[in-house]
KOLDRENRO-253764 format. One record per residue (C-alpha): y, x, z; residue in one letter; residue number from 1. Coordinates in Angstrom, 1 decimal, always signed. Each point is the difference from the previous one (the first is absolute). Last residue first. Layout:
<recs>
<<Y, X, Z>, "A", NUM>;
...
</recs>
This chain:
<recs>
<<-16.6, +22.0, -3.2>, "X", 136>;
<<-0.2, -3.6, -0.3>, "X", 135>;
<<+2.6, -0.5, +2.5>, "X", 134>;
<<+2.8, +2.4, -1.6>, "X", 133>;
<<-1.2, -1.7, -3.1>, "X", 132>;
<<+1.3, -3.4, +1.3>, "X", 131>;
<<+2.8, +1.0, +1.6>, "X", 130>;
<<+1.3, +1.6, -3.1>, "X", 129>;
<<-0.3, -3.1, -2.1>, "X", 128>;
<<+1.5, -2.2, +3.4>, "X", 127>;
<<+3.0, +2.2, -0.2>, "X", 126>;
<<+0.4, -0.3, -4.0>, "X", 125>;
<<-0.4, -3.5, +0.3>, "X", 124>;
<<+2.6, -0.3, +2.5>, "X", 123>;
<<+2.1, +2.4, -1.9>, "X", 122>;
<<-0.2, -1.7, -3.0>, "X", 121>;
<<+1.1, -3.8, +2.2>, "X", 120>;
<<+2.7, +2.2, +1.3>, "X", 119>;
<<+1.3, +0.8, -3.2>, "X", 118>;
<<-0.3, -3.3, -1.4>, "X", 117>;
<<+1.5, -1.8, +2.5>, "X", 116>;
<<+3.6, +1.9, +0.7>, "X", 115>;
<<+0.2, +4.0, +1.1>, "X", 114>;
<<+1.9, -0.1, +3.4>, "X", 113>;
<<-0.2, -3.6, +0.9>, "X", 112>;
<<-3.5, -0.1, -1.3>, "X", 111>;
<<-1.0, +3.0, +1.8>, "X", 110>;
<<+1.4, -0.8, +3.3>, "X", 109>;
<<-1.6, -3.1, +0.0>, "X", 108>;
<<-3.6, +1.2, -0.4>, "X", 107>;
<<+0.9, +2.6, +2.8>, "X", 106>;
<<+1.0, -2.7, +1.8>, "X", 105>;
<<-3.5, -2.1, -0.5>, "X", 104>;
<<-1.7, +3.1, +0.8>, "X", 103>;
<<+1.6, +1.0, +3.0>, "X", 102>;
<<-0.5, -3.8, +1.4>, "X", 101>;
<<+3.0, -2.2, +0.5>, "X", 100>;
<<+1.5, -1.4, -3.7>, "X", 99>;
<<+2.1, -3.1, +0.3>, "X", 98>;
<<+2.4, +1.5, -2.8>, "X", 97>;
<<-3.3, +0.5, -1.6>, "X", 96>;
<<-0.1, -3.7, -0.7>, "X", 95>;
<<+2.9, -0.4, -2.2>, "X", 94>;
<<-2.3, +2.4, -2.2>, "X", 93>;
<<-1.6, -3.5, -1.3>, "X", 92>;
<<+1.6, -1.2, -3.3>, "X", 91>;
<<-1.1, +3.7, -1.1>, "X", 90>;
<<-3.6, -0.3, +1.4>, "X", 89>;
<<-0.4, -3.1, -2.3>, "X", 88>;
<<+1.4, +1.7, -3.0>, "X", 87>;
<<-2.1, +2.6, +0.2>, "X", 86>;
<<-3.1, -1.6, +0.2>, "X", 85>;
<<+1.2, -1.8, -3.5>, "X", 84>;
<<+0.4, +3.5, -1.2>, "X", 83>;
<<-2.9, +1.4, +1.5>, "X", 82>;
<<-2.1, -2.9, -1.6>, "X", 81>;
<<-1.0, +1.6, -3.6>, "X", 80>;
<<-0.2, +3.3, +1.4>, "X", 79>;
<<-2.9, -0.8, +1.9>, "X", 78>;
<<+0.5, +0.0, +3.7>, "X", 77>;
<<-0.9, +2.8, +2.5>, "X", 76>;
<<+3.4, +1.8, -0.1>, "X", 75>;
<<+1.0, -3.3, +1.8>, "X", 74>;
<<-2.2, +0.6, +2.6>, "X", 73>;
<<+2.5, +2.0, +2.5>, "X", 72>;
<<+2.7, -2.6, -0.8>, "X", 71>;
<<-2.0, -2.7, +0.8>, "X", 70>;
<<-1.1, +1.5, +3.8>, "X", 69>;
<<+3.7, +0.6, +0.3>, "X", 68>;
<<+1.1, -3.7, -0.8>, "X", 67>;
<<-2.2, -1.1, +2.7>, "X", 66>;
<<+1.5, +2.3, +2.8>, "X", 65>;
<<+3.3, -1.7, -0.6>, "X", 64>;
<<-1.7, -3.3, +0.0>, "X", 63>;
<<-1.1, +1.1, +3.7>, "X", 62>;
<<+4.1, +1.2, +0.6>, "X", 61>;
<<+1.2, -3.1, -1.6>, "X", 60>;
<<-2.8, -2.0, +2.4>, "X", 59>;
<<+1.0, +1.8, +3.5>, "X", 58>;
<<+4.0, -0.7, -1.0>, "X", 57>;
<<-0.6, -4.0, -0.5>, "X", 56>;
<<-2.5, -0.1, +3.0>, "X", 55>;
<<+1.5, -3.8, +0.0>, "X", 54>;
<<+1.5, -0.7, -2.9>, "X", 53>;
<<+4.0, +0.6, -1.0>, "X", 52>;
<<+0.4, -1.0, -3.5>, "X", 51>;
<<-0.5, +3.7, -1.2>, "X", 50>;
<<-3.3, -0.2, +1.6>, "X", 49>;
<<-1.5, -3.3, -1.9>, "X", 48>;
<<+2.1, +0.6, -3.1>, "X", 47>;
<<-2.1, +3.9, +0.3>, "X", 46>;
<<-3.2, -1.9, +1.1>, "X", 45>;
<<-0.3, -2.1, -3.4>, "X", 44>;
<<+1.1, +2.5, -2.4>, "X", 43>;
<<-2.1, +3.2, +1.0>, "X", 42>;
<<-2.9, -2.3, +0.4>, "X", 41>;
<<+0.6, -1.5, -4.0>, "X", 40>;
<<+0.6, +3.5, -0.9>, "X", 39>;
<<-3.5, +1.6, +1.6>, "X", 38>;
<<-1.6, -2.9, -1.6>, "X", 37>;
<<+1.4, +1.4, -3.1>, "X", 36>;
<<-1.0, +3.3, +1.4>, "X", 35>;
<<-3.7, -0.7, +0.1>, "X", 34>;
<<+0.1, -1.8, -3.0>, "X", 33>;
<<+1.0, +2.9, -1.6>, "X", 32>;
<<-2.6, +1.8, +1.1>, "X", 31>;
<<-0.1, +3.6, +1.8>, "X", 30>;
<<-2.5, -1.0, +2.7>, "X", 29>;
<<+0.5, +1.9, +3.3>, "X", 28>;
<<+2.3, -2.3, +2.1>, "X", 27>;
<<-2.9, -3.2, -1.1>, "X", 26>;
<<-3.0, +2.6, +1.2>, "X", 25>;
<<-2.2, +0.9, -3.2>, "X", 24>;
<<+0.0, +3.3, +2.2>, "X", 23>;
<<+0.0, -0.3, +3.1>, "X", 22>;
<<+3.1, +1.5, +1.8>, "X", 21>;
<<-1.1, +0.3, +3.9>, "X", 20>;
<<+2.6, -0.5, +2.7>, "X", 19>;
<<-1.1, +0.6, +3.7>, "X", 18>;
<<+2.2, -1.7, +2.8>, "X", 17>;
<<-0.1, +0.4, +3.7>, "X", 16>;
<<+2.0, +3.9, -0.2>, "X", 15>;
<<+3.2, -0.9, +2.3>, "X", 14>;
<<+3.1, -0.5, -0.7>, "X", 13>;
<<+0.8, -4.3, +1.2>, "X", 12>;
<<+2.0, -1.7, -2.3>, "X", 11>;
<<+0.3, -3.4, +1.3>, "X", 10>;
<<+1.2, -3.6, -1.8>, "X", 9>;
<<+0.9, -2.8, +1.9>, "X", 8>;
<<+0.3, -3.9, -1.2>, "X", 7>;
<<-2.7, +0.3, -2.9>, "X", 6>;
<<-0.1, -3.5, -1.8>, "X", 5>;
<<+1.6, +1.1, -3.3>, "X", 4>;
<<-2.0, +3.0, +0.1>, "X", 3>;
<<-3.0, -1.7, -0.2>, "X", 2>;
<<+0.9, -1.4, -3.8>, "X", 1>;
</recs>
């Protein structure tokens, strides 16, 4: 709800901010009531954005970014809720078309080119091999 009060918005390249994925963390939990919360998010600030709010272009881009981080854990969830997990990333991939960081296009450029389901097995397959690349 900050953003609808932010007059200016800066993007300033330099290194003043550390990221650290925790595990248990709410963008690192595969649960389905993670994503459904994800949904309701997705659907609030996208009618927010698409009906001209302030920052409108910063948030798409952030939300962007969001659907990313979802699509990386989806290979995480039990089969019982990857189809309804699915679903909700598919009403979403609107979003990509706001995509800004290399990952995020990279993302996008693998769902336009090969569709959902491919580039949510190659996530998972990616993150797999990431994984054991670390480990070793």
């Amino acid at each position: 709800q900050l953003w609808q009060h932010v007059k200016q918005v800066q993007i300033a390249s330099l290194p003043l901010y550390g990221y650290h994925h925790r595990t248990g963390s709410l963008t690192t939990t595969p649960a389905l009531r993670v994503d459904e919360s994800y949904d309701k998010i997705f659907n609030y600030w996208k009618q927010q954005c698409y009906n001209g709010c302030i920052n409108g272009p910063t948030i798409l881009v952030y939300l962007a970014n969001l659907w990313v981080s979802r699509g990386y854990q989806y290979h995480k969830h039990s089969p019982e809720d990857k189809p309804a997990v699915r679903q909700i990333l598919q009403r979403h991939t609107d979003l990509l078309r706001f995509a800004a960081t290399p990952k995020a296009k990279r993302t996008a450029l693998l769902v336009n080119c090969f569709g959902l389901r491919a580039t949510l097995a190659l996530l998972g397959l990616y993150w797999n091999l990431r994984s054991y690349i670390k480990r070793c």
